[in-house]
DRENPA-3360 file (N, C-alpha, C; in nm, 2 decimals, always signed):
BEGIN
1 = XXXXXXXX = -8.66/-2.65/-8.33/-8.57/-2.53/-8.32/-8.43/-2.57/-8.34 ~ -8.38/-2.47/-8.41/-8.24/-2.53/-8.46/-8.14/-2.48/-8.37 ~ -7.99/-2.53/-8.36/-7.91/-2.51/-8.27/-7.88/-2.35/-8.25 ~ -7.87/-2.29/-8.38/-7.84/-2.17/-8.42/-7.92/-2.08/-8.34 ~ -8.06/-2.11/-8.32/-8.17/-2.04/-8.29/-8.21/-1.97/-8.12 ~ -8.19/-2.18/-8.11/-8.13/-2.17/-7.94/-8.05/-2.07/-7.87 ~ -7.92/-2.10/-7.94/-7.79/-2.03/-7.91/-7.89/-1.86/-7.90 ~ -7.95/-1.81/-7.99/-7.91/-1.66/-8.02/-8.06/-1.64/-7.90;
9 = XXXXXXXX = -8.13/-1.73/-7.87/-8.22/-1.71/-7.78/-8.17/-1.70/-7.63 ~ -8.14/-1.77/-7.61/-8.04/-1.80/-7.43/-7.95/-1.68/-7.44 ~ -7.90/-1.61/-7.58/-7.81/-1.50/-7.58/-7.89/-1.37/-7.52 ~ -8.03/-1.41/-7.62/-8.11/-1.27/-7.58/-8.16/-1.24/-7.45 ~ -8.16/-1.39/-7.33/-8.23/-1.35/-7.22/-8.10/-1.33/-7.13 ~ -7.99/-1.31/-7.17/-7.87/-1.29/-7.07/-7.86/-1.12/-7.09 ~ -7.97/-1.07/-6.94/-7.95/-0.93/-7.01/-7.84/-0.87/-6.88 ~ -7.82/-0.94/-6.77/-7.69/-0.86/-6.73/-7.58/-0.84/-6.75;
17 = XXXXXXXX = -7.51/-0.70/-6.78/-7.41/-0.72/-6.86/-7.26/-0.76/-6.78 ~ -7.29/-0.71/-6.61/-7.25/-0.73/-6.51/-7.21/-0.89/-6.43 ~ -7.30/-0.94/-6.47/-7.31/-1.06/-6.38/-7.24/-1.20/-6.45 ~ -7.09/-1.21/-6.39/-6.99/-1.27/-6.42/-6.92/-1.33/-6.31 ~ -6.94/-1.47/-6.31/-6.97/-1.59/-6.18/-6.77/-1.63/-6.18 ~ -6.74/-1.56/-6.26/-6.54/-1.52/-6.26/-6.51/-1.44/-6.07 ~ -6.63/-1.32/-6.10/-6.59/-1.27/-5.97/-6.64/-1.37/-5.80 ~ -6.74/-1.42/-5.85/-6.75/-1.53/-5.71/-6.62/-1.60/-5.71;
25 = XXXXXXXX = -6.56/-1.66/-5.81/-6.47/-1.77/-5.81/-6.35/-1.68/-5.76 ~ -6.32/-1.56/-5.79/-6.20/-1.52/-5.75/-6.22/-1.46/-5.60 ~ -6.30/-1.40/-5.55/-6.35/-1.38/-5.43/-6.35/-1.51/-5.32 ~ -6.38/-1.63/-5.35/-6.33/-1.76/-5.33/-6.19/-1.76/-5.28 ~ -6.11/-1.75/-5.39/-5.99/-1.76/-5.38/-5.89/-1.65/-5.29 ~ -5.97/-1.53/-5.32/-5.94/-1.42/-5.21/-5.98/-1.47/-5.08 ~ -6.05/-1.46/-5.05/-6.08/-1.53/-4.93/-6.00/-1.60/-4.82 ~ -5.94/-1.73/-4.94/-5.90/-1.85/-4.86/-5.76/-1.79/-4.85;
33 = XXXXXXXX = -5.74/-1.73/-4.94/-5.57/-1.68/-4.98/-5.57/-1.58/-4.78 ~ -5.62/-1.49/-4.75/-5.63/-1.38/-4.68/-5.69/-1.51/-4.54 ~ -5.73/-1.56/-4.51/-5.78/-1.63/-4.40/-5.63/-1.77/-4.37 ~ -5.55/-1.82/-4.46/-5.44/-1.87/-4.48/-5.35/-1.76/-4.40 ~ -5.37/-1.66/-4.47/-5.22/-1.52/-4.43/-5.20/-1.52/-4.30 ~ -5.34/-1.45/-4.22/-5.38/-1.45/-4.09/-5.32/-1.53/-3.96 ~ -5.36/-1.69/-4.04/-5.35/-1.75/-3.94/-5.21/-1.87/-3.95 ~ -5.26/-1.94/-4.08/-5.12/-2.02/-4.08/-5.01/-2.01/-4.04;
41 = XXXXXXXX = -4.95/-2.11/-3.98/-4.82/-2.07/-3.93/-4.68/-2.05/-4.02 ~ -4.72/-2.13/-4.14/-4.64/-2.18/-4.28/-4.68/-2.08/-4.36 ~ -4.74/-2.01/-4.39/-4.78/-1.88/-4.48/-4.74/-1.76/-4.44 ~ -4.62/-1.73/-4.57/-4.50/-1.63/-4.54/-4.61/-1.47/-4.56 ~ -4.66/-1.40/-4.47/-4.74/-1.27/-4.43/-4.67/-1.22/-4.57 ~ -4.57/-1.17/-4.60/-4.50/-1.04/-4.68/-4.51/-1.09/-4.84 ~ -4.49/-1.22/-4.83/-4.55/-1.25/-4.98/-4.68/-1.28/-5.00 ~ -4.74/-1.33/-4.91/-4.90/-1.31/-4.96/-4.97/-1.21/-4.95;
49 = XXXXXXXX = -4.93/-1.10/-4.90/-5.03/-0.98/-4.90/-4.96/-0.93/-5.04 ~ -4.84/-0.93/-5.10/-4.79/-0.89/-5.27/-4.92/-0.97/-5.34 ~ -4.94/-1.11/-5.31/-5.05/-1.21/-5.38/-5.19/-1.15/-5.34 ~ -5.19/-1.13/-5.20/-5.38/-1.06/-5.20/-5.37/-0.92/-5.31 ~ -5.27/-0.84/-5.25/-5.30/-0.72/-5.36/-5.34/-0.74/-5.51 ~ -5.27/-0.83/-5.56/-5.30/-0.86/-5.71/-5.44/-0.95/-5.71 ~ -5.48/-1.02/-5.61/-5.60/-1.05/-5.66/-5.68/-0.98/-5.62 ~ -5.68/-0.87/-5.53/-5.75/-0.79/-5.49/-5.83/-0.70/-5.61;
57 = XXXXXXXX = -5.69/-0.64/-5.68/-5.69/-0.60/-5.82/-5.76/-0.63/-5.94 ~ -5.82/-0.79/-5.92/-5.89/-0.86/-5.99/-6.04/-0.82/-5.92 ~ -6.04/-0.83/-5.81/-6.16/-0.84/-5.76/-6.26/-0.67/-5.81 ~ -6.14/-0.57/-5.79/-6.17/-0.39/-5.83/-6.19/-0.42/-6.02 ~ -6.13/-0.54/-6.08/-6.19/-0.50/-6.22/-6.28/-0.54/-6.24 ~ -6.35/-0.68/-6.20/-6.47/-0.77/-6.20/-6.56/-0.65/-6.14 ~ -6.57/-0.65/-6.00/-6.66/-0.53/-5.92/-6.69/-0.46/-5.90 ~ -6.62/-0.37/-5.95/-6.64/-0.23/-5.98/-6.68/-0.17/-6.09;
65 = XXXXXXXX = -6.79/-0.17/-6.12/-6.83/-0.13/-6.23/-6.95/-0.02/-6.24 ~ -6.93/+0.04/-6.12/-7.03/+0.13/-6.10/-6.92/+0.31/-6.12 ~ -6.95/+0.33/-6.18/-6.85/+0.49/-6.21/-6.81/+0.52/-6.05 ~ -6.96/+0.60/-6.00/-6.91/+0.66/-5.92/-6.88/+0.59/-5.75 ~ -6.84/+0.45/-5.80/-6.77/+0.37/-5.65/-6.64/+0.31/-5.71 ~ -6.53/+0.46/-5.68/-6.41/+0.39/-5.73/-6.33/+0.30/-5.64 ~ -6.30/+0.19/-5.63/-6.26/+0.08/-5.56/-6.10/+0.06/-5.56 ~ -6.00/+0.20/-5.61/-5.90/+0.13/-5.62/-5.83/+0.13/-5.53;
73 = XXXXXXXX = -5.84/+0.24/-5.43/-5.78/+0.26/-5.34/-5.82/+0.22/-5.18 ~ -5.90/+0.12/-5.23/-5.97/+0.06/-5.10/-5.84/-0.02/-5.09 ~ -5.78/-0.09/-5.10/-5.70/-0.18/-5.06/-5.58/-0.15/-4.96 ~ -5.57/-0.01/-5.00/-5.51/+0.07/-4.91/-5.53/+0.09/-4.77 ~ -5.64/+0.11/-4.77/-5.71/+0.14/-4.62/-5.76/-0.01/-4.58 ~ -5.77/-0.12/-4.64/-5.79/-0.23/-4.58/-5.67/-0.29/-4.50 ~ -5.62/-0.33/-4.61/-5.49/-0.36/-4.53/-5.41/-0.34/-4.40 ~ -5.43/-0.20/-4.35/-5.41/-0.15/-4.25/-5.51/-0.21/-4.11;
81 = XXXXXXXX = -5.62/-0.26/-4.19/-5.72/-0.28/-4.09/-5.67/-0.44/-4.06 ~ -5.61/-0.47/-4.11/-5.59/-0.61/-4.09/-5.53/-0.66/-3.92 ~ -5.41/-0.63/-3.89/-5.36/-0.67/-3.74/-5.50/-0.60/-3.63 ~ -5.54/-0.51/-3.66/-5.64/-0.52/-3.58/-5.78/-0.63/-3.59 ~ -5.83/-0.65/-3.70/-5.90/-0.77/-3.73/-5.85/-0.86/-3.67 ~ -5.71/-0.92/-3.70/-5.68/-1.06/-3.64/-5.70/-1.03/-3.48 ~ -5.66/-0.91/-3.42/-5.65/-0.88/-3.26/-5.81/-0.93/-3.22 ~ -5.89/-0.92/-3.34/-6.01/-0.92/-3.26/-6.09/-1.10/-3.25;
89 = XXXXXXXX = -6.04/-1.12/-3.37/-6.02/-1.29/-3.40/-5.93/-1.40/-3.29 ~ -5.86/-1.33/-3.24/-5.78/-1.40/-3.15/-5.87/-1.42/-3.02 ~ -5.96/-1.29/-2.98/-6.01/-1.32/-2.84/-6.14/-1.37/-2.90 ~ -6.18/-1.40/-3.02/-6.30/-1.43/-3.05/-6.22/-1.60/-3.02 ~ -6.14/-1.64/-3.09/-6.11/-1.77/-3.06/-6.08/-1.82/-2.87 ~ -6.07/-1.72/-2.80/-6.02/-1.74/-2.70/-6.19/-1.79/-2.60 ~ -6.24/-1.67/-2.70/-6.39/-1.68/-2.66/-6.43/-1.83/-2.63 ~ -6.41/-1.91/-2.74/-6.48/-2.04/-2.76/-6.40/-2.12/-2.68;
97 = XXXXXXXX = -6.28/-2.12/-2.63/-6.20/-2.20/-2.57/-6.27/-2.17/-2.46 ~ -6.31/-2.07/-2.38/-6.35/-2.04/-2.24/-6.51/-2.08/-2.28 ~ -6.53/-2.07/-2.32/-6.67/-2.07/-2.33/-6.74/-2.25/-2.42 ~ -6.71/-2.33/-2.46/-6.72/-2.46/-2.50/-6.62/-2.55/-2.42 ~ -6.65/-2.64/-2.31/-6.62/-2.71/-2.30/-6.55/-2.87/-2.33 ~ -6.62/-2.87/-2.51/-6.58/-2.96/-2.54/-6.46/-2.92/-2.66 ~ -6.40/-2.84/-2.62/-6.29/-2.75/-2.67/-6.12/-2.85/-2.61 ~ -6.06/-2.89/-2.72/-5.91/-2.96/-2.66/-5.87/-2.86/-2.64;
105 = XXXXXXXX = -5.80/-2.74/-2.71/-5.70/-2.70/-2.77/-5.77/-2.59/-2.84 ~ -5.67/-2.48/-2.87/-5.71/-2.32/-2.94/-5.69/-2.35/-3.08 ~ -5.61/-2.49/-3.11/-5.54/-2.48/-3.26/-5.66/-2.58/-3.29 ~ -5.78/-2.63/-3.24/-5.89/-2.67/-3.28/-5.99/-2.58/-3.29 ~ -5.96/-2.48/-3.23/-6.08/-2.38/-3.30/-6.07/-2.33/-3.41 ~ -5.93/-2.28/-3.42/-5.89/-2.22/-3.55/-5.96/-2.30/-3.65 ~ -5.92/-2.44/-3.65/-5.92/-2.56/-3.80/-6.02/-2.59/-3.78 ~ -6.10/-2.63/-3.67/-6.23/-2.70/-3.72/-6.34/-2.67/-3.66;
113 = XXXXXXXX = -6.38/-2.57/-3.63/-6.54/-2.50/-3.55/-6.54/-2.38/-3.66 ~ -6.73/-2.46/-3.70/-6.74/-2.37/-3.82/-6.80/-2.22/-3.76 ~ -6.83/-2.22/-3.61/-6.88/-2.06/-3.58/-6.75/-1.98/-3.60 ~ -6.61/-2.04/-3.54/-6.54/-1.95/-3.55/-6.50/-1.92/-3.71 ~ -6.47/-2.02/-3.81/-6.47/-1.98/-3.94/-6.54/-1.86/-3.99 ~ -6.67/-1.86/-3.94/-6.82/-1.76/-4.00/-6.74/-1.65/-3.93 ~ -6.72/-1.63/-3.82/-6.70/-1.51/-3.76/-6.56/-1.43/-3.81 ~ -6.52/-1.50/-3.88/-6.33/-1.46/-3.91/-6.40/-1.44/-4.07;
121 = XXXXXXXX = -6.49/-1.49/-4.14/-6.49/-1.44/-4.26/-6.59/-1.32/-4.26 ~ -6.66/-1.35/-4.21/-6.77/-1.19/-4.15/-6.66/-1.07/-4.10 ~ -6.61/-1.10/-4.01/-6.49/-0.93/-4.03/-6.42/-0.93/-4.12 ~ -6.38/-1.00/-4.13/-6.26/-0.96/-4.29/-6.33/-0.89/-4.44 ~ -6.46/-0.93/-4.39/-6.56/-0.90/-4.49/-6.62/-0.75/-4.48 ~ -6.68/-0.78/-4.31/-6.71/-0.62/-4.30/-6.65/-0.47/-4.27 ~ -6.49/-0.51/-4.30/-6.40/-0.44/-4.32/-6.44/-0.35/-4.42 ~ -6.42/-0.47/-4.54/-6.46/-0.38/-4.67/-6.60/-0.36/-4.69;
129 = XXXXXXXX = -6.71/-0.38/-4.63/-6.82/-0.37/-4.63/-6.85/-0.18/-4.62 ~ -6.77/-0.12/-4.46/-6.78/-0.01/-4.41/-6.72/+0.05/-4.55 ~ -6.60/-0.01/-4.63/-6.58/+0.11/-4.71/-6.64/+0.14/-4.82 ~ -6.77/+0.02/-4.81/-6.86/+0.02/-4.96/-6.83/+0.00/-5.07 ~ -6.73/-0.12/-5.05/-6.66/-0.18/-5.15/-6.84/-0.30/-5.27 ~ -6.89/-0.27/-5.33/-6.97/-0.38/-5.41/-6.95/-0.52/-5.36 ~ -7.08/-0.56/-5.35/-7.08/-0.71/-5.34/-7.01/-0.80/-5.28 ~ -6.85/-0.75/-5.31/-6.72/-0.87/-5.26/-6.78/-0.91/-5.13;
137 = XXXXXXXX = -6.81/-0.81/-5.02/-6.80/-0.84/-4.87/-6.91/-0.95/-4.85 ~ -7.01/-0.96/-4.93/-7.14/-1.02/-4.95/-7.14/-1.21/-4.99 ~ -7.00/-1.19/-5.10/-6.96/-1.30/-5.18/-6.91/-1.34/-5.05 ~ -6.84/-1.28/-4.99/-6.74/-1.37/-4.85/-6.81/-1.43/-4.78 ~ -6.91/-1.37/-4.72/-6.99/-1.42/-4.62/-7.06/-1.51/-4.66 ~ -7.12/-1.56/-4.75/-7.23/-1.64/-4.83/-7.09/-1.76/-4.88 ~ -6.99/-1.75/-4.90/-6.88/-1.88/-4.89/-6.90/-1.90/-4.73 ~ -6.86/-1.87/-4.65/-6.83/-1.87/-4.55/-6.98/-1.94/-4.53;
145 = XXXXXXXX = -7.09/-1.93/-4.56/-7.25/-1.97/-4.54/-7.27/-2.08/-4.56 ~ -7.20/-2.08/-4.68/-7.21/-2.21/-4.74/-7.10/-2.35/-4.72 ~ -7.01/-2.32/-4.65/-6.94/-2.40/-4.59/-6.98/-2.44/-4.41 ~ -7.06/-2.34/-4.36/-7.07/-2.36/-4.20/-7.24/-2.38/-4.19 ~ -7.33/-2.29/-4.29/-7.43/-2.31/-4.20/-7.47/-2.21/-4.15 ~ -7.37/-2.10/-4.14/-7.38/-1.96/-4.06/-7.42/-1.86/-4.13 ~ -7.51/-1.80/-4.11/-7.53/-1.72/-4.24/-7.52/-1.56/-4.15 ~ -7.43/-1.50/-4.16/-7.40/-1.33/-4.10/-7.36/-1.21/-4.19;
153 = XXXXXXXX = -7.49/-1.14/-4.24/-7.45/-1.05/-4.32/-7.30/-0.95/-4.27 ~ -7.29/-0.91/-4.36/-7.14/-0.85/-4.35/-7.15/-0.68/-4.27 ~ -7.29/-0.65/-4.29/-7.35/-0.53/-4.25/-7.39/-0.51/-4.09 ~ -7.37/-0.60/-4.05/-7.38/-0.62/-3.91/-7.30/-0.62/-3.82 ~ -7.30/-0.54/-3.73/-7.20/-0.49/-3.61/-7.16/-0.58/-3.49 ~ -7.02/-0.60/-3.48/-7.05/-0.73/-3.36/-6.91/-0.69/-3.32 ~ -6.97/-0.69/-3.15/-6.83/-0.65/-3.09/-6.72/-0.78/-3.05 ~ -6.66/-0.73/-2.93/-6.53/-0.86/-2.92/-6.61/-1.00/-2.82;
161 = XXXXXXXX = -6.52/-1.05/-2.86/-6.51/-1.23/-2.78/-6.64/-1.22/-2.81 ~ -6.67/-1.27/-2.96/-6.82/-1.35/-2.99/-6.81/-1.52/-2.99 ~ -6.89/-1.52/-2.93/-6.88/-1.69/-3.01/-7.03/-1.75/-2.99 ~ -6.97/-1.86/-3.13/-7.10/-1.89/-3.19/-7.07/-2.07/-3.16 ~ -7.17/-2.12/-3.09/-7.16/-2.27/-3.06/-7.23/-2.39/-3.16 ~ -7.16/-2.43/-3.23/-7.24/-2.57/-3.32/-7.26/-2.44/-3.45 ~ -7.32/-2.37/-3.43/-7.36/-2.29/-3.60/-7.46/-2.32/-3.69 ~ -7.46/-2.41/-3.70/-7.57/-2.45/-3.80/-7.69/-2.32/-3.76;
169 = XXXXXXXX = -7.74/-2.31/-3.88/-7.89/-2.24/-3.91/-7.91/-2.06/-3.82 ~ -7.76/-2.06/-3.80/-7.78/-1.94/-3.70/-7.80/-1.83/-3.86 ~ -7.89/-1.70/-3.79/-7.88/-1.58/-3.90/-7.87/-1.46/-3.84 ~ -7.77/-1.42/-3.88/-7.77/-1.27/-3.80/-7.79/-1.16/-3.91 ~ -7.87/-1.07/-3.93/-7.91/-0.98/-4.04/-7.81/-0.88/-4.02 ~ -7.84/-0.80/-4.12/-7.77/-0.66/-4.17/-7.77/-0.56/-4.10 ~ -7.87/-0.51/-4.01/-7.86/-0.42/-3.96/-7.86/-0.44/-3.76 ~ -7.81/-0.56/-3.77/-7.83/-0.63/-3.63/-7.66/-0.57/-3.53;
177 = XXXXXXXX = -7.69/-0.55/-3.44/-7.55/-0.50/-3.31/-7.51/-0.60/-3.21 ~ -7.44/-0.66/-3.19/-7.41/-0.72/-3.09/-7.27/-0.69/-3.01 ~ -7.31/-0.66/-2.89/-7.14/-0.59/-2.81/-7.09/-0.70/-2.76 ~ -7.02/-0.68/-2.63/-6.93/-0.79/-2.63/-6.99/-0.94/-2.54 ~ -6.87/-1.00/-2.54/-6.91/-1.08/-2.49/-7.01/-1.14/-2.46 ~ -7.10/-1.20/-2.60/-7.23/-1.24/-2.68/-7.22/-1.41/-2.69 ~ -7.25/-1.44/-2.64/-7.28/-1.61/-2.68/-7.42/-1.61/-2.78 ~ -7.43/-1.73/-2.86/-7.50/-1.75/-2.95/-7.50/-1.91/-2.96;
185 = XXXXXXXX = -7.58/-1.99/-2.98/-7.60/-2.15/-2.99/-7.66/-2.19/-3.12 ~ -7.68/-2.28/-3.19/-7.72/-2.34/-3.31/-7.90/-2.27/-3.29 ~ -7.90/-2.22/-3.44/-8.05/-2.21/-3.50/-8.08/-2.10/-3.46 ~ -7.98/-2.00/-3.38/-8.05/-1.85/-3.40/-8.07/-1.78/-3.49 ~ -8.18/-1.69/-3.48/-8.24/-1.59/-3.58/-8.18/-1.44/-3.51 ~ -8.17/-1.36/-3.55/-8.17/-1.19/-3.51/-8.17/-1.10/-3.67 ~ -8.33/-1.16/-3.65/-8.38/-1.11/-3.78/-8.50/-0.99/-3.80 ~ -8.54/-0.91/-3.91/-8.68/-0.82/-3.91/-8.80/-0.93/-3.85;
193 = XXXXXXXX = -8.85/-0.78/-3.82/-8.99/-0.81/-3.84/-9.11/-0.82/-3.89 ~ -9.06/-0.72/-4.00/-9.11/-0.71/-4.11/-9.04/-0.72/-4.24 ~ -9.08/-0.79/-4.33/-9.01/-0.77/-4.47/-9.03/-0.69/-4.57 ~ -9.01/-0.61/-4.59/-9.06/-0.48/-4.74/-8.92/-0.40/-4.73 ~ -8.91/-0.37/-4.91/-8.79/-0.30/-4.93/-8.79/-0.14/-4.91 ~ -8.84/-0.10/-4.88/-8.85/+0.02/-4.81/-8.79/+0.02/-4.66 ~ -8.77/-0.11/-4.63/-8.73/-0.08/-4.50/-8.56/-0.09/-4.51 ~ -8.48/-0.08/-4.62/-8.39/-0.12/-4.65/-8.26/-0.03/-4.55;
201 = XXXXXXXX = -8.28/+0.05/-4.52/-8.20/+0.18/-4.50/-8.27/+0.16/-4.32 ~ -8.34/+0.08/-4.27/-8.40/+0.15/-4.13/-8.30/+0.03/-4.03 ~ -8.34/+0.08/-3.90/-8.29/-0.03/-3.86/-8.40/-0.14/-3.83 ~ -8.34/-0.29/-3.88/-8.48/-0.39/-3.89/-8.42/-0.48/-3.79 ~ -8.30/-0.48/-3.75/-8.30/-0.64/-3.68/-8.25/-0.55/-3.55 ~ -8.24/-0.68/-3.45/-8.21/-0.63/-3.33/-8.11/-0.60/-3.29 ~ -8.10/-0.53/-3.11/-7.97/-0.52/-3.04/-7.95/-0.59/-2.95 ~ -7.82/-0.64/-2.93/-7.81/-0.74/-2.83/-7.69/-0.69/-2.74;
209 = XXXXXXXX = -7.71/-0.69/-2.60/-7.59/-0.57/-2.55/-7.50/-0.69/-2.46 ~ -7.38/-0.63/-2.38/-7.31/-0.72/-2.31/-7.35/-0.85/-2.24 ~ -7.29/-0.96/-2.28/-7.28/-1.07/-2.22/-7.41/-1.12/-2.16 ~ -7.45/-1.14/-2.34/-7.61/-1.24/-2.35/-7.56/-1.35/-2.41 ~ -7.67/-1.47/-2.34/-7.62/-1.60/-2.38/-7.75/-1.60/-2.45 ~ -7.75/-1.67/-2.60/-7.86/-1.69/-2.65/-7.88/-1.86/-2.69 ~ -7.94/-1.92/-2.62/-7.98/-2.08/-2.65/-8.02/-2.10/-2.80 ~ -8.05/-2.25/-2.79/-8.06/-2.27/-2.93/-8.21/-2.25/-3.01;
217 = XXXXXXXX = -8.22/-2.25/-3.16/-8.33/-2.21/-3.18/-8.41/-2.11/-3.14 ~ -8.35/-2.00/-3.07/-8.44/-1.87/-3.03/-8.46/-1.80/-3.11 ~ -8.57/-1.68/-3.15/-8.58/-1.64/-3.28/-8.57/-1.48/-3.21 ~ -8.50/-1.37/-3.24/-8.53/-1.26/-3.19/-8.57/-1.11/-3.30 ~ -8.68/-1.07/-3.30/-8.69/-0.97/-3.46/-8.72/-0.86/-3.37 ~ -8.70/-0.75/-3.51/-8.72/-0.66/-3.49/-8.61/-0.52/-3.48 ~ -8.63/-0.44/-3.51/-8.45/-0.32/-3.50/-8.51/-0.25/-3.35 ~ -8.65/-0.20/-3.31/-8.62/-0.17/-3.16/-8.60/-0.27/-3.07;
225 = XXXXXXXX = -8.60/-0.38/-3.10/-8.56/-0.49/-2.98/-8.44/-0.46/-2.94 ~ -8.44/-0.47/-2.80/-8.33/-0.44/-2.73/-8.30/-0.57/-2.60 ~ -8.21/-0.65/-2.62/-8.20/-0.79/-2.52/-8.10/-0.69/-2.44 ~ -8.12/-0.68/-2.28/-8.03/-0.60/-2.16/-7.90/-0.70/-2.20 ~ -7.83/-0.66/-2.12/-7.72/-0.70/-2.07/-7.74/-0.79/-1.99 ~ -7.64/-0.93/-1.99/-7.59/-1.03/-1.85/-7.79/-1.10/-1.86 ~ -7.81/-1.09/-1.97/-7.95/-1.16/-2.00/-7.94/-1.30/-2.03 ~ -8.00/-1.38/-2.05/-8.01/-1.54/-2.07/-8.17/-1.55/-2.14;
233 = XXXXXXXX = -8.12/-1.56/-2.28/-8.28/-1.62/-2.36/-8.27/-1.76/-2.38 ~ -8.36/-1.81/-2.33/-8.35/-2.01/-2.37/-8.38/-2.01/-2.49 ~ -8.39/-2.16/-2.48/-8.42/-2.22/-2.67/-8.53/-2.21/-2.69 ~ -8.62/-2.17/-2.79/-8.67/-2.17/-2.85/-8.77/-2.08/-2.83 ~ -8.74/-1.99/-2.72/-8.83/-1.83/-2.75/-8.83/-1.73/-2.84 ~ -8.96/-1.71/-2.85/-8.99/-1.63/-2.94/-8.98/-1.45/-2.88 ~ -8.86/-1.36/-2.93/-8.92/-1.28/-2.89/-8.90/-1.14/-3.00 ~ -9.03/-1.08/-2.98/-9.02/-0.93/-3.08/-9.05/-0.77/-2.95;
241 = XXXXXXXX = -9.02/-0.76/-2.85/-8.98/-0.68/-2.79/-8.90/-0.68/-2.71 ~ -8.82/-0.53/-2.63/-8.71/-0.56/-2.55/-8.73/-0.62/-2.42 ~ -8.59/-0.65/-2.38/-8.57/-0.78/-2.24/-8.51/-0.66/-2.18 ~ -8.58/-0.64/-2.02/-8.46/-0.52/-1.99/-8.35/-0.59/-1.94 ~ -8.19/-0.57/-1.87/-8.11/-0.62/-1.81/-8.12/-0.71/-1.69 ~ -8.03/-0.83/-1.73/-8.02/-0.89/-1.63/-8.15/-1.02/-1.60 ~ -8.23/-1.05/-1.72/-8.37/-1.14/-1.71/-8.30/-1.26/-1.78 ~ -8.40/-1.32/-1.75/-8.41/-1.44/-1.80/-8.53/-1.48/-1.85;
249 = XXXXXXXX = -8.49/-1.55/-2.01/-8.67/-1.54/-2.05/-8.69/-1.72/-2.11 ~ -8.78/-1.76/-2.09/-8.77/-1.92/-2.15/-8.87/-1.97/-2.22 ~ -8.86/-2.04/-2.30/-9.03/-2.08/-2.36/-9.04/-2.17/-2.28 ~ -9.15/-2.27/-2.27/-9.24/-2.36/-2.21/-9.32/-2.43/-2.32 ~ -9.31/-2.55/-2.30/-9.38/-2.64/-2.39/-9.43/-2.76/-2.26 ~ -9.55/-2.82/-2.29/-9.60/-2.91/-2.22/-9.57/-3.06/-2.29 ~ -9.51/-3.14/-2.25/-9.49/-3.27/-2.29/-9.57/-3.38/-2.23 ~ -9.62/-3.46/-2.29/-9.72/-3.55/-2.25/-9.68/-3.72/-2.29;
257 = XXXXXXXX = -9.65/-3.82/-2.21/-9.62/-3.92/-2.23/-9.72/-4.03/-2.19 ~ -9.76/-4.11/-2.29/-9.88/-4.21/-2.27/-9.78/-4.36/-2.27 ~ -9.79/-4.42/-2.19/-9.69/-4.56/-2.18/-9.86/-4.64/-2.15 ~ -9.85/-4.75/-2.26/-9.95/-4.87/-2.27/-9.92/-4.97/-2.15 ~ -9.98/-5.00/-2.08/-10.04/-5.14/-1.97/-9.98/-5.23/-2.01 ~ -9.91/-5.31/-1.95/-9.91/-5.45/-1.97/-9.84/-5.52/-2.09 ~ -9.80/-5.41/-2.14/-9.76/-5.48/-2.28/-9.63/-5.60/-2.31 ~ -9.63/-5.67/-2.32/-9.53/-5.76/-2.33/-9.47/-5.79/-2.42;
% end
């Protein structure tokens, strides 16, 4: 097959006309630009929101390409949402100071704990998510995934002082609720229980209400699951119905240790 042939073949199976890996890269850059604003102390607020707007503007020509989801004036109503996002980022950081021990310093949570990273790109994300802005909120999260480990759809409700400990492998789905003051530990799930796209619009993952500690590796499915309040799930339970308030639930595993006689 000749070069010519190739070429017009690879041309003919590129059938979306949409799918332009320009908008992940700038969504990227949006991101880091808008998470920089927020927090840095060296990052002048008044010029970089002139710079988010214009690449925001990039992000409404790549993404928007659906007629009737006009995206221009979303930026409008974002923006405003911003000092209250950071308000809520601050006690999420404050969270992890009170709540991790092995915490120096608040300007170490900011820079280097990837739960709080996930958590600060997940609102900033599900800001625009509520206003059904396309994909962008989607692209954030999934950087944010891909650098921590944390994977939290942008569609998911989560109230103040969250914190997430170590991060790795945790998943929180789309239609999942979490109020306040929620602890979470490496390798949680709060996922369906069933998978089929019909269920797309229902609610599939769980609720988790005030000031639940969830250990590591716990798996919890299901959209009527309901974990009470001031509850404690250990590591590595499995659960798919509700916990009422105030329990404590734990798995159990039996360990067995054989030590050899005499061995020298």
């Amino acid at each position: 097959m000749d070069s010519e042939s190739i070429i017009n073949k690879i041309n003919q199976h590129k059938t979306q006309p949409n799918l332009r890996f320009k908008l992940k890269e700038k969504v990227q850059q949006f991101t880091d630009k808008l998470f920089y604003t927020l927090f840095d102390i060296d990052t002048p607020v008044e010029e970089n929101l002139d710079v988010l707007e214009r690449l925001f503007d990039e992000l409404v020509e790549l993404g928007c390409w659906e007629i009737d989801k006009p995206c221009k004036k979303v930026w409008e109503s974002y923006v405003v949402k911003l000092p209250e996002v950071l308000e809520k980022l601050n006690l999420d950081a404050q969270a992890f100071v009170n709540c991790d021990p092995a915490s120096s310093s608040i300007e170490e949570v900011y820079m280097a704990y990837p739960g709080f990273y996930a958590i600060a790109i997940y609102r900033l994300a599900h800001e625009l998510y509520v206003q059904g802005f396309p994909l962008v909120p989607r692209l954030m999260t999934e950087y944010a995934h891909r650098q921590t480990g944390v994977d939290i759809n942008p569609g998911a409700q989560i109230g103040k002082s969250f914190f997430i400990d170590h991060g790795t492998g945790v998943v929180i789905g789309e239609a999942a609720i979490i109020m306040d003051d929620v602890r979470i530990y490496q390798g949680v799930t709060l996922g369906g229980l069933y998978v089929a796209k019909n269920l797309r619009k229902t609610k599939r993952h769980p609720t988790i209400e005030n000031n639940v500690t969830i250990y590591a590796n716990a798996t919890i499915l299901g959209g009527k699951t309901v974990i009470g309040a001031n509850s404690i799930i250990g590591g590595n339970a499995f659960i798919t119905s509700s916990v009422p308030p105030n329990s404590t639930v734990y798995h159990t595993s039996e360990i067995k240790i054989k030590t050899a006689p005499n061995v020298s």
